[in-house]
ZALUM-369914 format. One record per residue (C-alpha): x, y, z; residue in one letter. Coordinates in steps of 0.2 Angstrom, whole numbers, padded with zeros to 4 digits, always signed. Last residue first. Layout:
// ZALUM-369914
XYZA ...
END
This chain:
// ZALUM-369914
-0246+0197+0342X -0255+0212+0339X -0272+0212+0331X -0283+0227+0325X -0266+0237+0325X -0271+0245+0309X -0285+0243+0302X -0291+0231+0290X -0296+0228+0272X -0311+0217+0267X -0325+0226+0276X -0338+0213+0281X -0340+0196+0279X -0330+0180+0278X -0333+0163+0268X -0325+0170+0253X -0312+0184+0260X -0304+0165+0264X -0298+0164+0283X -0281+0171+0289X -0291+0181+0301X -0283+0199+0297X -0279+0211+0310X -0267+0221+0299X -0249+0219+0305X -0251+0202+0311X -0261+0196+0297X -0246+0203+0286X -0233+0194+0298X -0243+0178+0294X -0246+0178+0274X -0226+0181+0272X -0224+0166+0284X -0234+0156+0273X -0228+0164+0259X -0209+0159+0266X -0218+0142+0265X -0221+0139+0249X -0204+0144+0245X -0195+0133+0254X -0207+0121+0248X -0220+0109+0258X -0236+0121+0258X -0252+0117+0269X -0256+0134+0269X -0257+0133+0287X -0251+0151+0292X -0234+0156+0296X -0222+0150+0312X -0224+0135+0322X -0224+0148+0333X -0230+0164+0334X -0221+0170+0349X -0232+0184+0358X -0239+0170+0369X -0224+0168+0377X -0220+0186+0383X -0238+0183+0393X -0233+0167+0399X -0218+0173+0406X -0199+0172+0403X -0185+0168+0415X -0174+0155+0407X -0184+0141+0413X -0202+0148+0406X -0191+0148+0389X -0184+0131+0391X -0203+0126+0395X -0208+0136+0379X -0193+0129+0368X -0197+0111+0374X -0216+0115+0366X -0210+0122+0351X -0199+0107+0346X -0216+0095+0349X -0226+0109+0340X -0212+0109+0326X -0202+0123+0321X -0199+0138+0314X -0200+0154+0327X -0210+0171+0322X -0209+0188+0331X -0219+0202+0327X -0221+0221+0327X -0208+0225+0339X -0206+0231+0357X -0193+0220+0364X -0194+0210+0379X -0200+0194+0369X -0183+0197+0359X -0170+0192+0371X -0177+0176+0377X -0182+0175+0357X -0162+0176+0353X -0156+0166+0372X -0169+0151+0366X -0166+0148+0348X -0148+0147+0346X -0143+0131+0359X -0159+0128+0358X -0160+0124+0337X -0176+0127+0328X -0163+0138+0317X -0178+0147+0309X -0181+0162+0322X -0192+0176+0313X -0190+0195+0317X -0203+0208+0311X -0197+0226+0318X -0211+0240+0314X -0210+0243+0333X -0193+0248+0332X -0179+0239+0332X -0159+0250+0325X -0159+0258+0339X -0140+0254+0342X -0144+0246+0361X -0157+0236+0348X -0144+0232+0336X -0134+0226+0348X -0145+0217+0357X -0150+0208+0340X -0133+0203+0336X -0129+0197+0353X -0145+0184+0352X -0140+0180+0334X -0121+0174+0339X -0112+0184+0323X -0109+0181+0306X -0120+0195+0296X -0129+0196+0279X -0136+0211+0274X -0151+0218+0263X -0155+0202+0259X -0159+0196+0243X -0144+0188+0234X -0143+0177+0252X -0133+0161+0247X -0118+0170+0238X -0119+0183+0255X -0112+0169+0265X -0120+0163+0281X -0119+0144+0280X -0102+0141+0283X -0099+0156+0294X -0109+0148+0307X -0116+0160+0322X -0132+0165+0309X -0140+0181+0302X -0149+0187+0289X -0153+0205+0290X -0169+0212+0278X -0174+0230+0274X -0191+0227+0271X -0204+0230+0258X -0214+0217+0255X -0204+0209+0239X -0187+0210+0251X -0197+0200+0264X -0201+0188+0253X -0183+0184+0245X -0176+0186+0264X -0191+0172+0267X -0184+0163+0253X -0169+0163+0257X -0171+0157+0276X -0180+0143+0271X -0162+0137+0264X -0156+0137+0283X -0146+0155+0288X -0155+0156+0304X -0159+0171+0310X -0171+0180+0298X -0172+0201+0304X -0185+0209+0294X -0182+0229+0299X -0194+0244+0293X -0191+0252+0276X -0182+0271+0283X -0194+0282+0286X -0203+0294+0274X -0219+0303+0285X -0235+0310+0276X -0243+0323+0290X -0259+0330+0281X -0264+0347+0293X -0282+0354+0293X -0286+0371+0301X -0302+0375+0306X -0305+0368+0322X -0297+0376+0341X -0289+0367+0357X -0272+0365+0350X -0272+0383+0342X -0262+0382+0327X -0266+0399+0319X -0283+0392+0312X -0287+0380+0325X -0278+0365+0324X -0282+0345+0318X -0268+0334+0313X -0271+0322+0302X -0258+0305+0297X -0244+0297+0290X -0233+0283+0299X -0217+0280+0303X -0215+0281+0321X -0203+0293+0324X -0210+0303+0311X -0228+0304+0318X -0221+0310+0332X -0209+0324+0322X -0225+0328+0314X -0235+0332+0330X -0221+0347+0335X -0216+0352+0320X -0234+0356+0318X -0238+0367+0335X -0221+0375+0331X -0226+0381+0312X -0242+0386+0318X -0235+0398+0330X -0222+0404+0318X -0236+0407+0307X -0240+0402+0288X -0237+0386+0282X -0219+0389+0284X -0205+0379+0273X -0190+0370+0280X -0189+0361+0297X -0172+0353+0305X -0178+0340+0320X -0165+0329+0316X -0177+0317+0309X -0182+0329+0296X -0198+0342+0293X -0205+0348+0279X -0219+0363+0280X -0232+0366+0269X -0244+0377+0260X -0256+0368+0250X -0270+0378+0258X -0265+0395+0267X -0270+0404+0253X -0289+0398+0253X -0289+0405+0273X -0303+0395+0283X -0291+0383+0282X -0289+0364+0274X -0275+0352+0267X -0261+0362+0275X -0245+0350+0269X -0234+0341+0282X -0221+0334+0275X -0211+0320+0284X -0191+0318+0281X -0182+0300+0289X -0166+0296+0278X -0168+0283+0268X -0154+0289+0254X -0170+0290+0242X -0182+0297+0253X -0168+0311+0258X -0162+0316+0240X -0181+0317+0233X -0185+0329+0250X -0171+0339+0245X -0178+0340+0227X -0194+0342+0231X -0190+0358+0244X -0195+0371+0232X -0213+0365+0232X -0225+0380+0225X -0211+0391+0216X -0204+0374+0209X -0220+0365+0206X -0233+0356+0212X -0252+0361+0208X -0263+0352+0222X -0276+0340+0223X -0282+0333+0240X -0292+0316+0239X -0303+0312+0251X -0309+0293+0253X -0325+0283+0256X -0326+0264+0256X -0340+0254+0246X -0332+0244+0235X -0337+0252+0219X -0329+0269+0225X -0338+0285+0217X -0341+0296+0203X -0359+0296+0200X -0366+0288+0182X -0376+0275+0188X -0383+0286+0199X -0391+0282+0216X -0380+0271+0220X -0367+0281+0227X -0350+0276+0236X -0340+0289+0244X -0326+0301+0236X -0323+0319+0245X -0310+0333+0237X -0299+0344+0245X -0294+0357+0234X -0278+0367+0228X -0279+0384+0219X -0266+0386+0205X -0281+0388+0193X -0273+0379+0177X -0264+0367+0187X -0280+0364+0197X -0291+0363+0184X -0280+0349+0177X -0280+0340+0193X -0298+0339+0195X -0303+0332+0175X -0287+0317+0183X -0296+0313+0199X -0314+0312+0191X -0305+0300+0178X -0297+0290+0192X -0311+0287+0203X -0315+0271+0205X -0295+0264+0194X -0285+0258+0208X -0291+0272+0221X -0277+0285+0220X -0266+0277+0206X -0247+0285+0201X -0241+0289+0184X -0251+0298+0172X -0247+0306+0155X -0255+0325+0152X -0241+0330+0144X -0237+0341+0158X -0239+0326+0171X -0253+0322+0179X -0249+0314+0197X -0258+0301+0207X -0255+0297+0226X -0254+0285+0238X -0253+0293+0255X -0268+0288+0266X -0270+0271+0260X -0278+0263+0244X -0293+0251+0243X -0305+0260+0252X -0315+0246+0260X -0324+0257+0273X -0315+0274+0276X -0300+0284+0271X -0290+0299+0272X -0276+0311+0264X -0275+0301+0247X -0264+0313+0237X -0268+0320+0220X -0254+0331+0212X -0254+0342+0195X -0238+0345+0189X -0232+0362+0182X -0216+0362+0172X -0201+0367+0178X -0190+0354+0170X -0184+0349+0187X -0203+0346+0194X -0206+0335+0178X -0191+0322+0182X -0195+0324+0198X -0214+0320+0198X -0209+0305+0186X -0195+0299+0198X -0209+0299+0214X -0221+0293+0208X -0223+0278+0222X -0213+0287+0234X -0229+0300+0235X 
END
């Protein structure tokens, strides 16, 4: 939904009906996530893709019934052959879609929610997709990091047994089903619950405030990330040189990170690359980050450089297995030269990391070309 999200408040405020499509689940080589979502505005304008153009026009004929119906539906999209005409996916995944009318009697709460995405303050909704009950569906209830809840789908029992999973799903920033019995039993079927969490952009932390490092910050920014550049020499770490990071801090980069850590300011989404290749900087930050549960940590440097920081390392107290988690020399061989062409490189390596990918050409590969999560970790 942050995708349309201005156009679905411009619209929501003029009280006019939108009609809102919202990936809930996929399969296969479906090419968008659970989340991405599609709305049809009152003027029939849309904003927004489901499935980057497969199923679209299907998507958009649903949406207007809906509005005009009020009722919401969950909606299935697979691949089919057997008609050239069929709606489906080209590629070969599956996804459902659920299509609802939003508006301000069906989703008061917009506006708060609108104010919480944009400030980055956590807020997850979790919407009813499927009940035995058709007025239970598209209910929902939104839920906040400080365990504050608006909205009811329907039962105080439900209600808990929701907040409950949501707020998990919350803390770690991800959307996804949750599966209940039709009053919020835990052990029963028949109710169907789309959790879509809005945490704060995860962390890119870039030590080393080298010209590599702006480009990276540049990259990382373009990802998605809230991105820190930090370095010990006030010389180098000036806010003119860093135009895309979030922040730029002077400080010692090993005390830097415990703090933020001791702040909870890492998660697991954390991505931190070392790009000083100096000891003296190097070895107490990735000392102090190979005990930290983050998503991937990346060092610059050569292999002969790399190979005195892993005895220093061993030295220091580490062990293999904290070792191996370093990714160093950092990115994958793209055989770039430039700052730039190497902040791709490193880009290319963190999203390898993330999804399980090979790093080796979709041409000579086969199978399902998108990943899943946490099919590698690093």
């Amino acid at each position: 939904m942050r995708d349309v999200l201005d156009e679905l408040l411009e619209w929501w405020r003029s009280g006019a009906p939108i009609g809102l499509a919202t990936v809930v689940a996929t399969s296969s080589s479906a090419p968008r996530e659970p989340g991405a979502a599609m709305a049809v505005g009152p003027d029939g304008r849309v904003v927004g893709s489901v499935s980057g153009g497969c199923v679209e026009g299907a998507v958009y004929d649903l949406a207007g019934g809906v509005v005009a119906e009020g009722v919401p539906v969950l909606e299935h999209y697979g691949y089919s052959d057997s008609d050239a005409f069929a709606v489906g996916l080209t590629c070969g995944g599956e996804l459902d879609v659920f299509v609802e009318r939003v508006d301000r009697e069906t989703f008061p709460e917009l506006g708060d929610v609108a104010a919480d995405i944009r400030r980055g303050a956590p807020v997850a909704i979790a919407t009813v997709i499927d009940h035995p009950d058709l007025n239970w569906r598209g209910r929902r209830r939104v839920l906040r990091g400080n365990e504050t809840a608006s909205g009811t789908v329907g039962s105080d029992r439900a209600d808990e047994a929701i907040a409950a999973d949501a707020l998990g799903l919350l803390e770690s920033g991800h959307n996804g089903l949750l599966h209940y019995g039709p009053d919020g039993q835990r052990l029963g079927e028949g109710m169907t619950v789309f959790v879509q969490s809005f945490a704060p952009p995860p962390r890119m932390m870039v030590f080393g405030a080298i010209d590599f490092a702006a480009a990276v910050a540049k990259m990382g920014s373009f990802l998605g990330y809230d991105v820190t550049v930090c370095d010990a020499r006030p010389v180098f770490v000036t806010r003119a040189r860093f135009p895309d990071a979030n922040d730029v801090v002077l400080d010692w980069p090993h005390r830097y990170l415990h703090d933020e850590n001791i702040a909870g300011r890492v998660d697991q989404r954390t991505v931190i690359t070392v790009l000083t290749h100096d000891p003296k900087f190097d070895v107490p930050l990735l000392r102090a980050a190979i005990e930290l549960d983050v998503a991937y940590i990346g060092a610059m440097g050569s292999r002969r450089t790399h190979a005195d920081r892993l005895a220093r390392l061993l030295d220091a107290g580490a062990t293999h297995e904290q070792l191996a988690r370093i990714s160093s020399p950092i990115g994958l061989d793209l055989g770039g030269r430039t700052p730039e062409e190497t902040a791709v490189s490193i880009a290319a390596d963190i999203i390898s990391a993330r999804w399980g990918g090979t790093g080796e050409p979709l041409r000579d590969l086969s199978g399902s070309i998108h990943h899943e999560r946490g099919d590698r970790t690093r």
